[in-house]
Every structure is written in C-alpha cells, then in structure tokens.
N, C-alpha and C positions, 0 to 999 in steps of 0.2 A: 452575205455575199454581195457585192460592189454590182450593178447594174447600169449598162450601157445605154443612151439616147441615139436615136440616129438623128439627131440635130444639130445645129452649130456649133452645140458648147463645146468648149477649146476655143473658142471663137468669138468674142464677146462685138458682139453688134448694135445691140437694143438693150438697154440698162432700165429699172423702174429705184428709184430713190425716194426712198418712203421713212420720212422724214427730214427738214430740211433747216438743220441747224447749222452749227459750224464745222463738222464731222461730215455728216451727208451732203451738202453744199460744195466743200473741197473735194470729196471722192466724186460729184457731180461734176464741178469744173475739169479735173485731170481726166475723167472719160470722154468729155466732150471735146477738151485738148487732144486727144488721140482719134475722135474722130468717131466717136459712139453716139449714138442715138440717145439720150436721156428725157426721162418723162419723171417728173417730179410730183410728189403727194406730199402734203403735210395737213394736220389736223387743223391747221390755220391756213386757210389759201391764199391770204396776204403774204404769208411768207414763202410760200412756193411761190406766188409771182415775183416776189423777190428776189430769190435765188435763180427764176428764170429770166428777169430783166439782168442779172448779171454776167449771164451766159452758161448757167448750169446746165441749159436745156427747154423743156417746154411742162407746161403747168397743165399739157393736156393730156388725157387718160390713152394708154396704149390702146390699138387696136382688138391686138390676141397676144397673145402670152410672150414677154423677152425673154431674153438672154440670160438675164442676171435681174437680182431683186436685192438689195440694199436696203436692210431696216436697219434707220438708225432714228433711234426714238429711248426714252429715258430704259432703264435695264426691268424695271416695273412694268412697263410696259409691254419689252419685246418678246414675249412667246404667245399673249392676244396678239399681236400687230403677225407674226410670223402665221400663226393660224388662221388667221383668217385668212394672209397672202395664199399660201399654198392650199385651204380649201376654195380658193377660188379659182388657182391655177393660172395668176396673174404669172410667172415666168416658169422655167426650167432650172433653174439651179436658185438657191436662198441666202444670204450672209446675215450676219448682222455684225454690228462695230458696237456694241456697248462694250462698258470696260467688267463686266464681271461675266463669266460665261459657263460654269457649272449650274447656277440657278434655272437660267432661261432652258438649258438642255433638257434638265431633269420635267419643267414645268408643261416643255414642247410633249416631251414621251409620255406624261400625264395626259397630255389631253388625245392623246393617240392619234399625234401625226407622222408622218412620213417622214422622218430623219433622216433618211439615203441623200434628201436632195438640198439637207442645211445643213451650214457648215459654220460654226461660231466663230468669229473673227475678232479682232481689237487691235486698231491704230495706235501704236504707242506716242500719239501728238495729239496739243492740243493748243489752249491759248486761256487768258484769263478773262477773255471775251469772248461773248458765244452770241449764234444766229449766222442768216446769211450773209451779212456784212461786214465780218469777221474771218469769213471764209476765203481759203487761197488754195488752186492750184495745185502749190509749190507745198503744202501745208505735209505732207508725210511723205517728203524727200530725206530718203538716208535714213527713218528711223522706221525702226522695228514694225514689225506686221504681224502678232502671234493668231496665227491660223491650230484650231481644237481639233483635228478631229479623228474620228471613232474609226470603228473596226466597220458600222455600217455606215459610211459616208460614201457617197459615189465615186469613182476617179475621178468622172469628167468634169463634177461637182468640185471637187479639189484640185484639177488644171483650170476652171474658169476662177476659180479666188487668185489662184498664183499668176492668172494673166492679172487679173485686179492689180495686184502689190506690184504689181511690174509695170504698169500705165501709171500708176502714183509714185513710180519711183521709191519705194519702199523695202525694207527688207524683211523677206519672210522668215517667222521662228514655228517652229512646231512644237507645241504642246500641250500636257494633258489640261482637262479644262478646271482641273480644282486645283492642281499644280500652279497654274497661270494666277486664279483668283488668292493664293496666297501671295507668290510674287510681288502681284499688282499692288496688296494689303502692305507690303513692305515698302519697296519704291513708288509707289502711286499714291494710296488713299491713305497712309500714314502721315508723311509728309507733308500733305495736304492741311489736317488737322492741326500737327506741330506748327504750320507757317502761322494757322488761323490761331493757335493760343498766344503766339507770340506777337501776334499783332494787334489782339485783344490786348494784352498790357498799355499797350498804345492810347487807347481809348481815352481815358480819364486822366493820362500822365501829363505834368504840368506841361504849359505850350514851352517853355525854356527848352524843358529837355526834348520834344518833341522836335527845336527846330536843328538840335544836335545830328540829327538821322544822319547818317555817312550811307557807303556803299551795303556797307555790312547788314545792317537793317534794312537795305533795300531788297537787299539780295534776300535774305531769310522770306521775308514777305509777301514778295512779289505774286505768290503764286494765293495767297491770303485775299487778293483782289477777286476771284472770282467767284460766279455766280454761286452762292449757297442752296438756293431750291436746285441746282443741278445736283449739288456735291450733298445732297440728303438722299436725294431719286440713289447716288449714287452709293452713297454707304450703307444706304437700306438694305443694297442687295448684296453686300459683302459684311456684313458687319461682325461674324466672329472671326476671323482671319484678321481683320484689322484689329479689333478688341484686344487681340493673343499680341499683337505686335506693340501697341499703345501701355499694353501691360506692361511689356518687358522694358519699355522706353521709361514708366515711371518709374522701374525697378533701381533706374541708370541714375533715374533725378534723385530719388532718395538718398542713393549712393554721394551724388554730387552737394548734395543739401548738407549731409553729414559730413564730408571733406571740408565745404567751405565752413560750418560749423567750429570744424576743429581746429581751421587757420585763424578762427579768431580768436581763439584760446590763449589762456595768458600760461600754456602748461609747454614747454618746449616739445616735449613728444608727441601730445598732439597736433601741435603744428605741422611736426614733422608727419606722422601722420597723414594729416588732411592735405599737406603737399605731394606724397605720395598718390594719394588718391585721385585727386585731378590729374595731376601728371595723366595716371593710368587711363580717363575717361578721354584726354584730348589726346593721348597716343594711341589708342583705339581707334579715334577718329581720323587717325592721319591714317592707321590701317586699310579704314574701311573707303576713306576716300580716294584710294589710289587704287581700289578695285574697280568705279565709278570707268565704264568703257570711255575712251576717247573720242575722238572724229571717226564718225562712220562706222563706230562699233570697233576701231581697233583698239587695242592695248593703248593704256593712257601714256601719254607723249609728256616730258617734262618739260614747261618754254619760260622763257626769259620775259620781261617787262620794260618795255621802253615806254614811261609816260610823259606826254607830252601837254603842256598850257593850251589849253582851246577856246576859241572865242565862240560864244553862242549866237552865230550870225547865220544868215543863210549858208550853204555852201562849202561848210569849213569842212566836213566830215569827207564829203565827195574832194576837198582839194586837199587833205592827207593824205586818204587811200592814193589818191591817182601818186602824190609824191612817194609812196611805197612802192607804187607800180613801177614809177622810171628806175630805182634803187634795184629791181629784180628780186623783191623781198613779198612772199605770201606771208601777209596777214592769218594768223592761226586760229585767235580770240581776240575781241574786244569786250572795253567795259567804261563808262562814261560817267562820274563821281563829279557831278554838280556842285560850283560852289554856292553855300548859302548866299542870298543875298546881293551877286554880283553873275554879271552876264559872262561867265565862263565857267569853264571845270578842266579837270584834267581826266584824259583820253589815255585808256593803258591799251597799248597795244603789244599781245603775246606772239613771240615770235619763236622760231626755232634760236637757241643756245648761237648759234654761231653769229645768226642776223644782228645781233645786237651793236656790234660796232658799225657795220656797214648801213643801217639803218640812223641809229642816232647822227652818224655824221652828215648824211642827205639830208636828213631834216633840218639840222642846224643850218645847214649852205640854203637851204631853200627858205631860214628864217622863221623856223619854228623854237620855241622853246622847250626846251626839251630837258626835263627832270633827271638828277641823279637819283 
C-alpha cells in the first residue's frame, strides 16, 4: 500500500546528486535552471567541484534530509550507493539514472531496504564523452525518461520523478523493470557493441583505406568513441538480454556471410540465391528502420535532401541556417560529410518534401552552391 509524507514532495526544492558524471551533472544543471537547490557528492570531490564550478550547484553536504536524491553512479554500484543514502535518511524520495534497472531493485530488496521511497529511473541520452564537462542542461530535452515502478512505490515518490522529467524537459515512459533492461539490450547496449566491432576492423586496416571513411563509417562508429570502462560497468549488469540479442544479430551475419558466399559462385542459382538473400537482410532493415521514432517521438517523417558546398571557415554553418531562416524553411536534420584533404565538405540539409524547391533557390540567390 502507497504511503503518504506530509512534506514537500510534489515539490521538489532541495536536490542531493550523488554522483557527478555526465548524467548527474546535466540533471544537476536543469534543477538548478529551474531554481532547485542542488548539493553534489561524488567519490572524487574534484569532480563535484567541477560540476559545481559549472553551476550544478554546491559541493556542500546538505543540512537535513531534501527533496529528491539522485544516484547516478556505474549500475555496479547503485543499490550500495542507494542504501547507504536512504539508511542515512540523506532525502525523502530516491531515483537513480543507471541504464539497467531490474538488477539494482532486486539487489536494494536483498538488502532489506525500504523500496516505497525509490524509484528506478533512466535517461534515455547521453554522449560519447562523459564527466562534468561533458554535461548540458539541454542534455534530456525530448528524449525519453523510463520511470519502473512497482506496486510498492510511493505516489509522492512518483509525482517528484515526474516533476524531475519535466524540469529536464524529458519525456516520461512507464515500465516494467526487466521489460525496460531487455529493450535497452536491444536499442542501447547492442548497438553499442556492433558500433565497437565494426570499428575494431578499423584498427589495423591499411592507412589507404582508412583515409576512404565517408559519412557512412562515421555514422556506424560514432558511438564506438566512447568510454569502455563505462560500457563494461554497464554490460556487466545487463549482460544476458544483450547476449540473446548479439545471438540473434550473429544469426543474421551467418545468413549474410552465406548469401555473399553464394554471389560469388561461378553456379547461376546460387547466385541467384545469395541475391535473394541480401536482398531479404537490407529489406528487413528498411523495415526496421522506419519503425526507429522520429522528432520528438512522433511517427517517423519522410524529408528530402538538399546538399549544399560548404566551406570550413568560421561562421558558415551559423550563415546557412540564418539563409534558411529568411527562406521561412525549418531545418528537420542535418549531417556534415567532410571532404578528405580539403577545407570543405558538403552540408545535407533534410527538409520537409515541399521545402525542397523554395530552399534550394534561396540558397542559390544568396550564392551557395548547392548539389543536384
């Protein structure tokens, strides 16, 4: 049964942010942006004053007990960091932001604490750079917020997280906590992995073909830049849900290994064959990529591509947008394809289906070069 405080909660006033990486640091800055008191801990006090020289808050211990408690520290970690907070009665309600949340629950009710007053949470943002100098703000605007929780979770406890995702501008999802860490194993800590094998090829491939990189390779990898002692803390605590997914992905490669196999065959049928076969694996992928939500979680939007010559100078990005602006044309997506070797690239800018004429002709008047 749900248990009532006669205190502020609904009301989030006094924050404690208990740890202070790139996760913690950004939900520190957006409370402090709205006007909350935050008191910062981390296991490194250089980097709590970090994060307080950049306006998360103060690196000083609260008085008596806030509002809200925020652990956000490796997933290994978080149910010692949670028990301790709430056997000391450092606030009134508990979250934490790791990305896996069935572990930490089960390991909290091991150690027989008080569950009514924590509520497992995860930011679905992040970045390929972590700590407090990495952290924004702006960092979980528009994207997801899955809030876990149970049958003994307090209300007030779950109206102070849903103010949380509402000062960070966030959008809240609700769901169960093994539910969630499967999901995550699929779009999160999968993809992860895949970027990092595919970027390992990279490693020892001749420099020739290394300097070939296009967008394409950027794009797969991009996320292959980040820290690895993060992404072990973090697979440690997921790791058969991703394993079941990593399975089914090699299932796919084998498939595709045997296809390309049989297009090199000097046998006409398995060519035909092995043509089939791709075919199936990259129309599957068009399938799946048109599930992939759009802006803001809506339904994905189909846009057009108007690319244009860009010169890699100061200023040029800020003086296309603004020539979009006077055109009365919103920018949908961008994507910036460097060329090797020379101080330019071309700028794709995705617009809605219609914009496409009435943008590429402003550009041009304003003396842009602009790609068929």
């Amino acid at each position: 049964m749900a248990r009532f405080y006669p205190t502020r909660l609904g009301r989030v006033r006094t924050a404690l942010v208990i740890g202070t990486g790139l996760i913690g640091t950004s939900a520190a800055l957006a409370l402090a942006a709205r006007g909350v008191h935050v008191h910062l801990r981390d296991h490194d006090p250089a980097q709590a004053r970090t994060a307080a020289a950049r306006g998360a808050g103060t690196d000083q211990a609260p008085e008596g007990p806030v509002d809200l408690a925020i652990v956000a520290v490796p997933p290994a970690h978080v149910a010692a960091t949670l028990a301790e907070a709430i056997g000391d009665g450092v606030a009134r309600a508990y979250l934490d932001v790791a990305s896996v949340k069935g572990g930490p629950r089960r390991e909290l009710a091991a150690l027989g604490c008080d569950l009514s007053r924590y509520l497992g949470t995860h930011p679905m943002a992040g970045r390929e750079r972590s700590g407090p100098m990495a952290a924004s703000a702006d960092l979980f605007e528009g994207r997801p917020w899955v809030l876990t929780p149970t049958h003994d979770t307090d209300t007030e406890v779950l109206n102070v997280a849903l103010e949380l995702v509402s000062f960070c501008r966030a959008v809240p999802v609700v769901m169960d906590a093994d539910a969630h860490d499967r999901a995550v194993a699929l779009v999160s800590h999968t993809p992860q992995l895949v970027s990092s094998l595919v970027a390992a090829r990279l490693e020892d491939a001749d420099e020739t073909a290394v300097r070939l990189c296009g967008q394409g390779i950027r794009d797969v990898t991009r996320i292959a830049a980040s820290d690895p002692r993060m992404w072990v803390d973090i697979l440690s605590a997921n790791p058969g849900p991703v394993a079941d997914v990593l399975a089914a992905v090699a299932g796919d490669l084998d498939e595709a290994v045997r296809a390309l196999r049989a297009l090199d065959s000097a046998d006409e049928d398995k060519r035909l064959d092995g043509a089939a076969g791709i075919e199936g694996v990259l129309r599957r992928g068009n399938s799946g990529r048109a599930r992939v939500p759009g802006k803001h979680g809506a339904a994905p939007a189909t846009y057009e591509t108007v690319t244009v010559l860009i010169g890699d100078q100061p200023g040029e990005l800020a003086r296309i947008f603004a020539d979009a602006g006077r055109a009365g044309i919103n920018i949908e997506d961008v994507r910036i394809e460097h060329a090797t070797g020379q101080q330019s690239g071309l700028i794709q800018l995705m617009v809605e289906p219609g914009a496409v004429a009435p943008l590429s002709a402003t550009l041009r008047d304003r003396g842009w070069s602009v790609r068929q």
